[in-house]
PLY file of the C-alpha trace (Angstrom):
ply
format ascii 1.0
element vertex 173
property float x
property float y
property float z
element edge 172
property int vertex1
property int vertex2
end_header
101.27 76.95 78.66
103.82 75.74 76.03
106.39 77.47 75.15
108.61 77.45 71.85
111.69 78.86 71.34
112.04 81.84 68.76
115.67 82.85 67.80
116.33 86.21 68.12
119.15 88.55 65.67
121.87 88.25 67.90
123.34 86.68 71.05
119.43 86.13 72.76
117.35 83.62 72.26
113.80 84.52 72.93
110.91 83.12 74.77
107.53 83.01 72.98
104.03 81.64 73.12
103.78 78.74 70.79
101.15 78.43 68.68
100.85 75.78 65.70
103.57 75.76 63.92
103.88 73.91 60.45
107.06 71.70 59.34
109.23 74.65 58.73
109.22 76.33 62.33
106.53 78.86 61.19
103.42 79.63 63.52
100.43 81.04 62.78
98.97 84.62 64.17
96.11 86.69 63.65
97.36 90.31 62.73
95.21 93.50 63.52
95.57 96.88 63.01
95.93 99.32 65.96
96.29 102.95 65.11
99.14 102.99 63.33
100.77 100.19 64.60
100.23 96.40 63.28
100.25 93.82 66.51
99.84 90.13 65.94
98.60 87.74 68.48
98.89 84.16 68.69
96.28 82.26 66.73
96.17 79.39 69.49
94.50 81.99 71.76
91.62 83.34 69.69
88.53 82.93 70.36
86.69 84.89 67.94
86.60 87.96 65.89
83.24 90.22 66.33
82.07 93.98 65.80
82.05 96.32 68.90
79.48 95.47 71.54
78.53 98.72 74.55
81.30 98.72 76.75
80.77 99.33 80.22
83.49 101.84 82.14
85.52 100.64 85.40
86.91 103.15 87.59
90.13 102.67 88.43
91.23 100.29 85.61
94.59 101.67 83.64
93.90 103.57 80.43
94.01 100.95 77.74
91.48 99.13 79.32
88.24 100.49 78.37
86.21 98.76 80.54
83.57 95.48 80.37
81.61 94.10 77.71
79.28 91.30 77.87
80.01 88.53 75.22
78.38 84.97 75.24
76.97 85.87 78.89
80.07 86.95 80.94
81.67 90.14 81.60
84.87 90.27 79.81
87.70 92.75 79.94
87.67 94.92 77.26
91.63 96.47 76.13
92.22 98.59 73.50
94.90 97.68 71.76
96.09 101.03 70.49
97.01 102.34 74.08
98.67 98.93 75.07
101.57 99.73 72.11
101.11 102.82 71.75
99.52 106.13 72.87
96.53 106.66 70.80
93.53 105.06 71.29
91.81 102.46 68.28
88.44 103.27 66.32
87.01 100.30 67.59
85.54 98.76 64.33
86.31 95.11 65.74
86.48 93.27 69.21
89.06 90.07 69.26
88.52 87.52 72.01
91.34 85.92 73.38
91.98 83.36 75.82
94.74 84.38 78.67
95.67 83.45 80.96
92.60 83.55 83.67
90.03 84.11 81.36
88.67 85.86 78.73
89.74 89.40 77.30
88.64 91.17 74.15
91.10 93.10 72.29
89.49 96.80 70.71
91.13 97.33 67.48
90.76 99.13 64.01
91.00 96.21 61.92
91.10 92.46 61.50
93.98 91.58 58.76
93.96 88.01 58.69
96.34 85.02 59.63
99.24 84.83 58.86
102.69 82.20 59.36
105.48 83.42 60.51
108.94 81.70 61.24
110.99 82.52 63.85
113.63 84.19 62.17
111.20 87.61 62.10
111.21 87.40 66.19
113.69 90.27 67.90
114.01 90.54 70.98
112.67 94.17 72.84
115.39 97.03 72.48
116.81 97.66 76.07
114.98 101.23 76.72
112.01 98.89 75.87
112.58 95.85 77.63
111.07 96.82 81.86
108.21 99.18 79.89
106.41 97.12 77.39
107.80 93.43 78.27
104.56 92.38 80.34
102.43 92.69 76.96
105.06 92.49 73.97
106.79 89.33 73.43
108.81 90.39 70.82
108.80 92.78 67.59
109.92 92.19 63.90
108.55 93.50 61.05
106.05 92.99 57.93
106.24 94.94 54.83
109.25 97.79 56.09
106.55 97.91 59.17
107.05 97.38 63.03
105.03 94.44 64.11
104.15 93.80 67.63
103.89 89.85 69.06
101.45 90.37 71.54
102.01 88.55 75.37
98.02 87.17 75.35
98.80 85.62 78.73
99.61 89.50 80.33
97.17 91.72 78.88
95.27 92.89 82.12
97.03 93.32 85.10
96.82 90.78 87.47
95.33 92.83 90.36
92.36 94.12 88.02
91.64 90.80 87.76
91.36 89.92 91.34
88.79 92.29 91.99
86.73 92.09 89.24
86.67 88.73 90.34
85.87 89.36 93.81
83.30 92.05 92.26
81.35 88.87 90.46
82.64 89.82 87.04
84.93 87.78 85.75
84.23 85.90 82.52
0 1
1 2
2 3
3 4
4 5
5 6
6 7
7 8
8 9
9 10
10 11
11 12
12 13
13 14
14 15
15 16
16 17
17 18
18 19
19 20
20 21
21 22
22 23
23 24
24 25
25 26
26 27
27 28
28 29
29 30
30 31
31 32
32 33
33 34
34 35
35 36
36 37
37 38
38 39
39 40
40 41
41 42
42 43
43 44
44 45
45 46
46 47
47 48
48 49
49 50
50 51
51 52
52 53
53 54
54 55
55 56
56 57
57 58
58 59
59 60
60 61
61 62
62 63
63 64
64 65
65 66
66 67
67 68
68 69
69 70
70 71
71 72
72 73
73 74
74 75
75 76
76 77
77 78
78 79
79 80
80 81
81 82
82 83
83 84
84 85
85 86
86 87
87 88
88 89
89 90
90 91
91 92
92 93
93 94
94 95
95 96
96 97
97 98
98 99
99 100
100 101
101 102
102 103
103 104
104 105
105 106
106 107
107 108
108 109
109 110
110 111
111 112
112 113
113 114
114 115
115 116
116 117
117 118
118 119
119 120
120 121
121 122
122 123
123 124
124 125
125 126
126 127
127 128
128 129
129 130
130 131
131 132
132 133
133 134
134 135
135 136
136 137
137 138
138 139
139 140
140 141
141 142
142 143
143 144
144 145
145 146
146 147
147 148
148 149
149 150
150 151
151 152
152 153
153 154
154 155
155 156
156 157
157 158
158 159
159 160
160 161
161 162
162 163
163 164
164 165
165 166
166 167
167 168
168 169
169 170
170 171
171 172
């Protein structure tokens, strides 16, 4: 994966995902409403944008992930992104498919916003308290509009170990 560097307010430079980026630094992401939280995710990794298919429920998988849905013949994780950032769980009016990094996932939020460039300078890195909590699925964090905006890690959405056995289950997209 390629990797571009974001500069962050203050002494840190951060690490993100790079995605296109035009001739001024900017890079495009697709932004989607969560609850009450706004999360963007890198535009290189969707896939596609659909309504909400059944989900199927897998024991022993952590909260935000809701469980397996079938799209375009596999079984693909299904996360909601409302309980990755936060603690309350999405409506579920639209499924996002992303690439990461073993497969396929599909993100459960409220609503699709659209795409949108953004340069680097709106990259900060995750506030200390923040950093060993949320740092396997949030990049970073800036904000649109006097509103926190969360730069989804697409790469580090499902834990590795669910992974392995829904692989070893025959499941994995």
């Amino acid at each position: 994966m390629s990797v571009a560097t974001a500069t962050a307010i203050g002494p840190q430079r951060k690490q993100l995902p790079a995605t296109a980026a035009d001739g001024d630094g900017r890079t495009s992401w697709l932004l989607c409403r969560a609850g009450t939280h706004l999360c963007a995710i890198p535009l290189e990794h969707v896939v596609e944008i659909m309504r909400v298919l059944p989900i199927e429920v897998i024991a022993g998988a952590p909260p935000y992930v809701r469980g397996l849905s079938i799209i375009r013949g596999a079984a693909v994780p299904v996360v909601d992104a409302g309980l990755l950032v936060g603690d309350h769980a999405t409506k579920s009016e639209r499924l996002v498919a992303i690439r990461s990094g073993r497969g396929t996932i599909a993100l459960a939020t409220d609503a699709v916003l659209g795409i949108r460039a953004i340069g680097a300078q709106a990259f900060h890195d995750l506030p200390p308290l923040l950093r060993d909590a949320a740092s396997e699925t949030i990049a970073a964090i800036g904000t649109l509009d006097a509103e926190l905006l969360f730069f989804l890690r697409a790469a580090r959405i499902v834990p590795e170990d669910l992974l392995d056995r829904l692989e070893s289950d025959g499941a994995s997209s």
